[in-house]
N, CA, C and O atoms as CSV, one atom per row, in Angstrom:
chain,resi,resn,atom,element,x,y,z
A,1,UNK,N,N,0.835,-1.176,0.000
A,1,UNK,CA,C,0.000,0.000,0.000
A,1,UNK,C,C,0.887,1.250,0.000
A,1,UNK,O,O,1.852,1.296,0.764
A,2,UNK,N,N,0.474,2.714,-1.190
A,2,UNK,CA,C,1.655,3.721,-0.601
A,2,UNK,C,C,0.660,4.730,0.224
A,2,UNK,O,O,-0.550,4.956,0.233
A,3,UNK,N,N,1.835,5.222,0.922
A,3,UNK,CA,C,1.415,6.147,1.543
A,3,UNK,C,C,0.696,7.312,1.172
A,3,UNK,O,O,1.582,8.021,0.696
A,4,UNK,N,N,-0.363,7.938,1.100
A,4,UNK,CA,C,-0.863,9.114,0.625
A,4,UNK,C,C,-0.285,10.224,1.689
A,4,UNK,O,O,-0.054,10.131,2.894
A,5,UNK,N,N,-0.115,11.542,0.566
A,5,UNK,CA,C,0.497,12.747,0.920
A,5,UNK,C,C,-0.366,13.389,0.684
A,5,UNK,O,O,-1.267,13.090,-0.101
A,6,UNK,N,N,-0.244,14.696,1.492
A,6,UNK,CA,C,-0.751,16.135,1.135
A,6,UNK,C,C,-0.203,16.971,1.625
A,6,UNK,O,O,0.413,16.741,2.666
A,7,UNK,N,N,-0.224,18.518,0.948
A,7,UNK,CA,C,0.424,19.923,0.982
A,7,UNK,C,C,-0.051,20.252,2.615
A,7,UNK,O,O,-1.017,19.770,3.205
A,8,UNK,N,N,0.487,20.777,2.891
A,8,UNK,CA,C,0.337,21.442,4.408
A,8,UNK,C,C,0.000,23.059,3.819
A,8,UNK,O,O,0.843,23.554,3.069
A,9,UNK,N,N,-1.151,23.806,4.146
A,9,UNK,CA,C,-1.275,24.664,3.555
A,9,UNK,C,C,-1.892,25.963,4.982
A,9,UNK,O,O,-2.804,25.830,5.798
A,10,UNK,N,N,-0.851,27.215,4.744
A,10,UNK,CA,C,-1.722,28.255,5.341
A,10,UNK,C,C,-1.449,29.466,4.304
A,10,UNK,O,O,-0.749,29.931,3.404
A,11,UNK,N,N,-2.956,29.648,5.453
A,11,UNK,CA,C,-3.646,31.440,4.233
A,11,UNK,C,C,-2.620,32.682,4.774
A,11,UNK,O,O,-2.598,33.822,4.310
A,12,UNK,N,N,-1.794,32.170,5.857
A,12,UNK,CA,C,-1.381,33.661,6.922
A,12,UNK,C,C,-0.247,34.070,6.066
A,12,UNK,O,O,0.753,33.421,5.760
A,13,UNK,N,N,-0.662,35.508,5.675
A,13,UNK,CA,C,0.713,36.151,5.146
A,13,UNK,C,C,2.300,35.372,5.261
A,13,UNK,O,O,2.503,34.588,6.188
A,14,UNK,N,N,3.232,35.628,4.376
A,14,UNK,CA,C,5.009,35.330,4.472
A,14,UNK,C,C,5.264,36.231,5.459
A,14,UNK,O,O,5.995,37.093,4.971
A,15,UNK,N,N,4.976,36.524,6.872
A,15,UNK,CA,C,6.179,37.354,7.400
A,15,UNK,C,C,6.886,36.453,8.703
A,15,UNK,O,O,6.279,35.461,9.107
A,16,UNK,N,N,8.156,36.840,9.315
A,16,UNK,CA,C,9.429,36.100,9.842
A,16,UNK,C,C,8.509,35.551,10.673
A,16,UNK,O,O,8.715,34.354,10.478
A,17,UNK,N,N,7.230,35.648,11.833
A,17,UNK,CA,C,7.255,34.795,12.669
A,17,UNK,C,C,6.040,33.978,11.966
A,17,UNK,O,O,6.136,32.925,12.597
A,18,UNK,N,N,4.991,33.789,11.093
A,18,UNK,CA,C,4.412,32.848,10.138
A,18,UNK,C,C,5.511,31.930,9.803
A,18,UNK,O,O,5.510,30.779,10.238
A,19,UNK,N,N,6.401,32.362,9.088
A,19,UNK,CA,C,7.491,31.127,8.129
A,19,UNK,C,C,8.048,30.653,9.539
A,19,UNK,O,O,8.331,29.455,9.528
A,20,UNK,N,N,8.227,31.152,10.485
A,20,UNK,CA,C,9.267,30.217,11.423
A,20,UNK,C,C,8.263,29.282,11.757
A,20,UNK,O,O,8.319,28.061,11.609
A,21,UNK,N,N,7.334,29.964,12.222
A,21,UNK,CA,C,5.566,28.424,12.744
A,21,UNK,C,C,6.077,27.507,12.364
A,21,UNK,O,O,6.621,26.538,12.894
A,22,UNK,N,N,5.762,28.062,10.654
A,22,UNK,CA,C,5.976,26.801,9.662
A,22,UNK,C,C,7.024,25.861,9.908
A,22,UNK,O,O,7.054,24.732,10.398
A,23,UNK,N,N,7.647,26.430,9.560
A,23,UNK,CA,C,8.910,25.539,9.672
A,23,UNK,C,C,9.117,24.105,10.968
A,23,UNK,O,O,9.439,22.918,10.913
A,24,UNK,N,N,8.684,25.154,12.121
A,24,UNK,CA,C,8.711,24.184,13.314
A,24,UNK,C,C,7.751,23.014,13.183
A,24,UNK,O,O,7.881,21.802,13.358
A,25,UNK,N,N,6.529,23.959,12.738
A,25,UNK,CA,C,5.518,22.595,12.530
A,25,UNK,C,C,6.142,21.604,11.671
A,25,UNK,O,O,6.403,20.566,12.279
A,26,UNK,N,N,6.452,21.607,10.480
A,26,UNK,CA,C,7.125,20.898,9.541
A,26,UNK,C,C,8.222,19.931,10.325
A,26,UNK,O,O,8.226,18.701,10.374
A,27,UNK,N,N,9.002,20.717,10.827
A,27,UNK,CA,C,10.212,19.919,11.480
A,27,UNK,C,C,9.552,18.965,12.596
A,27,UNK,O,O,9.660,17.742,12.505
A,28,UNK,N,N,9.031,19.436,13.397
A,28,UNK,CA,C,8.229,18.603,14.622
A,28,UNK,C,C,7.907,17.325,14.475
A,28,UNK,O,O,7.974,16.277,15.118
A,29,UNK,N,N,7.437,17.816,13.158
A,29,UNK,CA,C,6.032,16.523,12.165
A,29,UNK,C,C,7.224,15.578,11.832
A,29,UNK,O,O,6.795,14.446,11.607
A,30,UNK,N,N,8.779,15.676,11.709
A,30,UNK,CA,C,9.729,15.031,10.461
A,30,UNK,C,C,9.251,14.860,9.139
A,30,UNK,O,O,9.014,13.851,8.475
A,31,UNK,N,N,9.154,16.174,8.887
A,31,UNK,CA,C,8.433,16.730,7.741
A,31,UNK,C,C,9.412,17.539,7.544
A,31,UNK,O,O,9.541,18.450,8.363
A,32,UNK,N,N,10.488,17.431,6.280
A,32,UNK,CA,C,11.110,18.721,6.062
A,32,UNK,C,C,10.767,19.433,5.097
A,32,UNK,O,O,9.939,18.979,4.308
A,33,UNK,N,N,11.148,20.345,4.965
A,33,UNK,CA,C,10.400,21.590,4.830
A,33,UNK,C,C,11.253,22.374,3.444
A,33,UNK,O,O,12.302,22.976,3.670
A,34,UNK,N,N,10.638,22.287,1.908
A,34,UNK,CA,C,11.276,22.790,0.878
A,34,UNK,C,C,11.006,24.158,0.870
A,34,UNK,O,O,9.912,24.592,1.231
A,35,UNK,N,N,12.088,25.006,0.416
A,35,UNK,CA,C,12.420,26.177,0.229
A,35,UNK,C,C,12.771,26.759,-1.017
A,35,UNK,O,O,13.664,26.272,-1.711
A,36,UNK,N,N,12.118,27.783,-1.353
A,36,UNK,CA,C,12.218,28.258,-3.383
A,36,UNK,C,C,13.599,29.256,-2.662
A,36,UNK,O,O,13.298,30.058,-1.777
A,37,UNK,N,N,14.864,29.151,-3.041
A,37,UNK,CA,C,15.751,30.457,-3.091
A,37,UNK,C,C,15.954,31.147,-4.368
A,37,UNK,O,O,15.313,30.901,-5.389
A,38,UNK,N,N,16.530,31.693,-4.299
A,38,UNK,CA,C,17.116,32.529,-5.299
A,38,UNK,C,C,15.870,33.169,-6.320
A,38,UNK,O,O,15.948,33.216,-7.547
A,39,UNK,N,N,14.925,33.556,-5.646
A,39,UNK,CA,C,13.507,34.256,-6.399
A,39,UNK,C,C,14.140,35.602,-6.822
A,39,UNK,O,O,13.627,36.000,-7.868
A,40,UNK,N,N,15.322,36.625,-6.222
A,40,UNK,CA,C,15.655,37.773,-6.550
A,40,UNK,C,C,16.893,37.689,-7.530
A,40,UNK,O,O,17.558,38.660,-7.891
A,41,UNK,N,N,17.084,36.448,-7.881
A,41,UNK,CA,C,18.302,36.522,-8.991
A,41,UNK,C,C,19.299,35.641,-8.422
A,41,UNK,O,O,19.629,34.605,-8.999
A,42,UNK,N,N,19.794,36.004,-7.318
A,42,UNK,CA,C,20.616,35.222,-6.675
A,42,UNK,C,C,20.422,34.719,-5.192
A,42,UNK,O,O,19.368,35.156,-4.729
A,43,UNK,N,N,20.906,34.179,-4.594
A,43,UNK,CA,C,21.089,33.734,-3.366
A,43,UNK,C,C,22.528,33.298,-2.066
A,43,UNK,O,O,22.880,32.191,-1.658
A,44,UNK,N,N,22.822,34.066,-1.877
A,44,UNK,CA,C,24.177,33.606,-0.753
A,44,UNK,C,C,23.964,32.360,0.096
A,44,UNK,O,O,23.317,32.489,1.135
A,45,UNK,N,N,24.340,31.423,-0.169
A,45,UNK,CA,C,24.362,30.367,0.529
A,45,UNK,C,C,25.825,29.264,0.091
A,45,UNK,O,O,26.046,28.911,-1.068
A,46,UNK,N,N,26.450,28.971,0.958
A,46,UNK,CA,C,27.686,28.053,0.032
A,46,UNK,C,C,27.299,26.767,0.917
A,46,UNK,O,O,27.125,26.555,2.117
A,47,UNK,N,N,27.248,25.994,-0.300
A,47,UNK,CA,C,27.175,24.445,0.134
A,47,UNK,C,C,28.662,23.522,0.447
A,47,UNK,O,O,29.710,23.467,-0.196
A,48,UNK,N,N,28.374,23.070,1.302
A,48,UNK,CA,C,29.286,22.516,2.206
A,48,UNK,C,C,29.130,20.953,1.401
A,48,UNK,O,O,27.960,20.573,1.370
A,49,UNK,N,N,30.104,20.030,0.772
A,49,UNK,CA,C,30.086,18.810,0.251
A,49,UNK,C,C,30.102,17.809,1.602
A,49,UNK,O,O,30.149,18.288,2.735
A,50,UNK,N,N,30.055,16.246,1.329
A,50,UNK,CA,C,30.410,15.556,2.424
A,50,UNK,C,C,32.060,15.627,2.678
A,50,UNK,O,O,32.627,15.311,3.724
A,51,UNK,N,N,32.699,16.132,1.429
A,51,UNK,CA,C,34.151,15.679,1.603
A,51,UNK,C,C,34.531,17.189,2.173
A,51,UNK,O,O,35.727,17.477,2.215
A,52,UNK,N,N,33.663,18.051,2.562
A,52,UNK,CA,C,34.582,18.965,3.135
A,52,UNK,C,C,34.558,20.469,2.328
A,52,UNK,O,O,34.437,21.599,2.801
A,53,UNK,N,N,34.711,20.049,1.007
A,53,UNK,CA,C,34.497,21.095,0.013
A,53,UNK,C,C,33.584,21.892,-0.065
A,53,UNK,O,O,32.457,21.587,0.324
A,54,UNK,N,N,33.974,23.533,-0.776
A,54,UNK,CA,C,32.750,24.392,-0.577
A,54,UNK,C,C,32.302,24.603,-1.824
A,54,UNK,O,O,33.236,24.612,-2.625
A,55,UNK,N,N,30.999,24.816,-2.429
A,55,UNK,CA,C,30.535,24.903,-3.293
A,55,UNK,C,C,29.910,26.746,-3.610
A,55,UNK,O,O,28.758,27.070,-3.321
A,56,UNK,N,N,30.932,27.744,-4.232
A,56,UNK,CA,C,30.737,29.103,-3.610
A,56,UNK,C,C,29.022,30.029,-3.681
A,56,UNK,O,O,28.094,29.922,-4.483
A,57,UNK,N,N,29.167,30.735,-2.690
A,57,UNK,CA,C,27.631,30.885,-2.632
A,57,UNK,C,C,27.600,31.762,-3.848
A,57,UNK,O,O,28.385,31.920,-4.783
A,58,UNK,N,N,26.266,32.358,-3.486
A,58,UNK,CA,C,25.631,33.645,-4.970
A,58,UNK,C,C,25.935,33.164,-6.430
A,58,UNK,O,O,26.549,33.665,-7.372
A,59,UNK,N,N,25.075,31.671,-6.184
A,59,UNK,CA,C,25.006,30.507,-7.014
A,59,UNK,C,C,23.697,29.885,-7.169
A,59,UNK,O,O,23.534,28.777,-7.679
A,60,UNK,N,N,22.658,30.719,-6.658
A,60,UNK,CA,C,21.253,29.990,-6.756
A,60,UNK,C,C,20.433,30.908,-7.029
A,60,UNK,O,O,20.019,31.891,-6.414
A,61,UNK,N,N,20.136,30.210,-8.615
A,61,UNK,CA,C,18.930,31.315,-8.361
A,61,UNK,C,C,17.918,30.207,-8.819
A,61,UNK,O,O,18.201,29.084,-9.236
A,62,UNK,N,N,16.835,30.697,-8.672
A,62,UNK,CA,C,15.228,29.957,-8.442
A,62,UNK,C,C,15.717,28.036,-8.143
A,62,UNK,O,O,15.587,27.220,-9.056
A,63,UNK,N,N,16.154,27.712,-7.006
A,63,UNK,CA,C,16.538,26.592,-6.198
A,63,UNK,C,C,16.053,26.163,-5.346
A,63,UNK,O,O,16.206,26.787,-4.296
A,64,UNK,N,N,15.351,25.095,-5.307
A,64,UNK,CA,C,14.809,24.370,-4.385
A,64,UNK,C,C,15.514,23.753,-3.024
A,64,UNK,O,O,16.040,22.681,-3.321
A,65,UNK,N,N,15.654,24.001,-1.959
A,65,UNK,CA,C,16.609,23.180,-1.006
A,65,UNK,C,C,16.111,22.941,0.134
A,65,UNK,O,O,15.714,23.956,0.706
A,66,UNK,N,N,15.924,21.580,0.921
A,66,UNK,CA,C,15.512,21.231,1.991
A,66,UNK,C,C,15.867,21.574,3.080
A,66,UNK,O,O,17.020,21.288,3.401
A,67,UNK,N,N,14.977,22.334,4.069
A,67,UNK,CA,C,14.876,22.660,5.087
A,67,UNK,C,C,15.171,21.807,6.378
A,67,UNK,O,O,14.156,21.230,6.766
A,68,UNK,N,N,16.292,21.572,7.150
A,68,UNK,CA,C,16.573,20.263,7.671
A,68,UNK,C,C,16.505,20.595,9.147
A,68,UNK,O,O,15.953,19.755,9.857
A,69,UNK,N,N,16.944,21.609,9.676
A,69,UNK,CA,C,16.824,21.980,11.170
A,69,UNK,C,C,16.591,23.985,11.039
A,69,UNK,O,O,16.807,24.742,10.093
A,70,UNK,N,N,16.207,24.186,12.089
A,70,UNK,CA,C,15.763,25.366,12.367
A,70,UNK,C,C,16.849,26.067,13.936
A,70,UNK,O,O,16.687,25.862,15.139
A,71,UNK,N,N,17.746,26.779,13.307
A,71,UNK,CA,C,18.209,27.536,14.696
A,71,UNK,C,C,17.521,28.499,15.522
A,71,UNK,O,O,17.390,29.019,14.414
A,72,UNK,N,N,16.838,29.410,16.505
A,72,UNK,CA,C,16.760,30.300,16.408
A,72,UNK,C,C,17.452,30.971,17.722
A,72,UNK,O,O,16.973,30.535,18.769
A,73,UNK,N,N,18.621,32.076,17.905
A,73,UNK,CA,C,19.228,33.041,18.216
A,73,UNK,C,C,18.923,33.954,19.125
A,73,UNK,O,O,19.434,35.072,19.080
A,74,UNK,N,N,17.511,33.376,20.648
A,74,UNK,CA,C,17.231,34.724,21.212
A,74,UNK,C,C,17.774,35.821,21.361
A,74,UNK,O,O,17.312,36.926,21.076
A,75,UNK,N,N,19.268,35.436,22.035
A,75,UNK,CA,C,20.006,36.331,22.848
A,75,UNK,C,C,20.233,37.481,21.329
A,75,UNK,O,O,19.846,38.648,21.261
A,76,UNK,N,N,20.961,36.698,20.258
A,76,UNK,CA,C,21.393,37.823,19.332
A,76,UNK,C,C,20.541,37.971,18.476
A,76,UNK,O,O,20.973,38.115,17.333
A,77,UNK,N,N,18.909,37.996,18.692
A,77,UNK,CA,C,17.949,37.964,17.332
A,77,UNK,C,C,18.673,37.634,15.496
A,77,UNK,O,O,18.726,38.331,14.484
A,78,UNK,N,N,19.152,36.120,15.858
A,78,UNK,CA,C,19.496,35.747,14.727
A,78,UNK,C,C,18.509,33.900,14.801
A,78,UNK,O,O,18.704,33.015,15.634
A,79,UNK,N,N,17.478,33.883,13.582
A,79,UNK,CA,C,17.761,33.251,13.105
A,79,UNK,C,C,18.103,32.197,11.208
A,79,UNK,O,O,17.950,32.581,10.048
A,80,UNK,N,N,18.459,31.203,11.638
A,80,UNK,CA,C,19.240,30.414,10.469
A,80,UNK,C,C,18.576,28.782,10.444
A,80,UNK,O,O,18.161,28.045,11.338
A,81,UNK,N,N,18.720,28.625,8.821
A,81,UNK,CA,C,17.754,27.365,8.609
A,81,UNK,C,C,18.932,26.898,7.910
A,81,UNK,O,O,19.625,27.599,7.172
A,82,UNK,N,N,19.231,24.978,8.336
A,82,UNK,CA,C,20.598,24.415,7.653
A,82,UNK,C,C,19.761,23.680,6.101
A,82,UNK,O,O,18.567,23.439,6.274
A,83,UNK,N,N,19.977,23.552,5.562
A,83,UNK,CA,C,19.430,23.636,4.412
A,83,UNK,C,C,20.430,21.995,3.730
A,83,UNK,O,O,21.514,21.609,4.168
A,84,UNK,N,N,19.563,21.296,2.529
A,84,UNK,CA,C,19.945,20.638,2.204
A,84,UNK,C,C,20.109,20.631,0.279
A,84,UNK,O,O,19.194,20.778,-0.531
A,85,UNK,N,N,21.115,20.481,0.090
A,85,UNK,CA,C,21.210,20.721,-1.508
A,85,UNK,C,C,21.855,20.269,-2.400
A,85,UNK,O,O,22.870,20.965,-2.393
A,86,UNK,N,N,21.962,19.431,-3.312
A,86,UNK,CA,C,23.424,18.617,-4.365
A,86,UNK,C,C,23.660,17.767,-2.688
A,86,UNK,O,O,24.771,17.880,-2.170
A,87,UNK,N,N,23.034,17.306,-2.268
A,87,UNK,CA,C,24.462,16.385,-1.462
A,87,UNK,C,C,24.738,16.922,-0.865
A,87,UNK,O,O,25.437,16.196,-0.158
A,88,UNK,N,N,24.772,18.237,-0.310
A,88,UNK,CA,C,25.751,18.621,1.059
A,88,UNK,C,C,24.461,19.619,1.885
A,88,UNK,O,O,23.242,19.580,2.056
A,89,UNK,N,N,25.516,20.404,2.203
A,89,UNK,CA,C,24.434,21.361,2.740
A,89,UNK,C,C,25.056,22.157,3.196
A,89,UNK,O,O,26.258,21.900,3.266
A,90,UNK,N,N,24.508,23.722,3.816
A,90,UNK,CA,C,24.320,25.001,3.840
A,90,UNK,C,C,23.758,25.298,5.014
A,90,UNK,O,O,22.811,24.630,5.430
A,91,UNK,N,N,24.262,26.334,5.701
A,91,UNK,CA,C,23.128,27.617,6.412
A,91,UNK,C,C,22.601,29.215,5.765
A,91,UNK,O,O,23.271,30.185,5.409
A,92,UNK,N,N,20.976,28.964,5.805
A,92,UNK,CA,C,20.953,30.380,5.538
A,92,UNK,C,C,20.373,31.246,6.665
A,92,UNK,O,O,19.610,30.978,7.593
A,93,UNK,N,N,21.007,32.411,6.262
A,93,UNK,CA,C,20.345,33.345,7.278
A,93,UNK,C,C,18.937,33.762,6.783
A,93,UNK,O,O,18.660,34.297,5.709
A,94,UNK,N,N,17.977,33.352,7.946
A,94,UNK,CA,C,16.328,33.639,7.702
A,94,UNK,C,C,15.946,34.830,7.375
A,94,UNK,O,O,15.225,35.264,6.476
A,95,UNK,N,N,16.703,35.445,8.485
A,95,UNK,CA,C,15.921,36.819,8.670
A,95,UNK,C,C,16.288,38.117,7.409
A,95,UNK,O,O,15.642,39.097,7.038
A,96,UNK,N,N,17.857,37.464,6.940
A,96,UNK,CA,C,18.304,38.341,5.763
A,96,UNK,C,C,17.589,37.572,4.777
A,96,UNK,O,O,16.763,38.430,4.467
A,97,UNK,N,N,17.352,36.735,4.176
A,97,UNK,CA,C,16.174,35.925,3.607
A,97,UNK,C,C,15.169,36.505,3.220
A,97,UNK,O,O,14.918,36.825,2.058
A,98,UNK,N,N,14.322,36.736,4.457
A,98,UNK,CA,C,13.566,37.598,4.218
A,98,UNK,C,C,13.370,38.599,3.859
A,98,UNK,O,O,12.599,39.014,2.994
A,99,UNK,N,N,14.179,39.167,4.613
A,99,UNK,CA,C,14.323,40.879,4.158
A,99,UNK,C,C,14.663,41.560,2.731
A,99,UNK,O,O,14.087,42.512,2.205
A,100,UNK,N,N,15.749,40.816,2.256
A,100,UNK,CA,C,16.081,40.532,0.626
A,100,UNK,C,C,15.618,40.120,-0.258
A,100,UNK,O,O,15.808,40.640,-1.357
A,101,UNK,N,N,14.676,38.803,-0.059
A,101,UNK,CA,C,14.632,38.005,-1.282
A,101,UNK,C,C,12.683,37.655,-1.034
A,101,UNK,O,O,12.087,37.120,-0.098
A,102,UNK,N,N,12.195,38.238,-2.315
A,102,UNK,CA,C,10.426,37.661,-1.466
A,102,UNK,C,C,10.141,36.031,-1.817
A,102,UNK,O,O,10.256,35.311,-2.809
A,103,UNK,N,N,9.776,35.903,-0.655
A,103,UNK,CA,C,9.985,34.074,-0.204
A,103,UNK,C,C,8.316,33.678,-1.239
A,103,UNK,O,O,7.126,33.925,-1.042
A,104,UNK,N,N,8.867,33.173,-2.022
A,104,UNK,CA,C,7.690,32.649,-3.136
A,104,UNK,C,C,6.884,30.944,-2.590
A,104,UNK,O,O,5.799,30.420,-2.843
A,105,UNK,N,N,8.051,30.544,-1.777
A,105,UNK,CA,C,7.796,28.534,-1.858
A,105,UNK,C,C,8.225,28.315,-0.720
A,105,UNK,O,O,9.258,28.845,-0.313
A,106,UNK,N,N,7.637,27.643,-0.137
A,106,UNK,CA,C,7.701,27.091,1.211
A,106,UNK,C,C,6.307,26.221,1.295
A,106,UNK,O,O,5.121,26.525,1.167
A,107,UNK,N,N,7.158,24.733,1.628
A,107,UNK,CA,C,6.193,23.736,1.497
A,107,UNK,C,C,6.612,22.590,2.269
A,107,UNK,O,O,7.713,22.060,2.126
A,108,UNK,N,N,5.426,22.079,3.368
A,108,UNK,CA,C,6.161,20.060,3.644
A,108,UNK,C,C,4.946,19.785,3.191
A,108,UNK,O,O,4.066,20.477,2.680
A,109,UNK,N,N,5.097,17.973,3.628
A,109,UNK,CA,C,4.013,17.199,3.469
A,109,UNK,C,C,3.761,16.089,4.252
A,109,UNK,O,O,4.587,15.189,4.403
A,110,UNK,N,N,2.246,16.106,4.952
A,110,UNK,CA,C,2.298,15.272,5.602
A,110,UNK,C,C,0.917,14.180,5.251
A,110,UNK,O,O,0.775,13.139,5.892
């Protein structure tokens, strides 16, 4: 038998504390959580290989990459989502994320 899926869907505006919800809910669920980058042309993010190697950022544009853990930064109002992509993976900063780039895709499934 396969498993049936569906979109996890809300109506509430993109702003920083909506997408973080999300995210947690997603993560909570072990549901990770896809991410559209590079909607403004580019994207800063450098992917980290398994062997160590860096893959240089302001290299993505319209890129899909999995959302794998969620930091968030009380003390220094920073937070950062580690991201999964080609095989390795990345941190991006959320909050410059936001502020820069308008977040088009954000999606799990449960």
């Amino acid at each position: 038998m396969v498993a049936e899926h569906h979109v996890v869907r809300r109506e509430d505006p993109y702003n920083g504390k909506n997408i973080i919800n999300y995210i947690t809910e997603g993560l909570e669920k072990d549901s990770p959580v896809a991410m559209l980058i590079g909607t403004s042309g580019s994207s800063d993010v450098t992917i980290i290989e398994p062997d160590g190697s860096k893959y240089p950022g302001n290299s993505f544009e319209l890129h899909w990459v999995t959302i794998t853990e969620l930091e968030i930064d009380e003390l220094n109002k920073k937070t950062k989502v580690k991201v999964s992509s080609w095989g390795g993976w990345g941190e991006v900063d959320l909050d410059n994320y936001i502020k820069n780039e308008p977040l088009k895709g954000l999606v799990y499934f449960e």
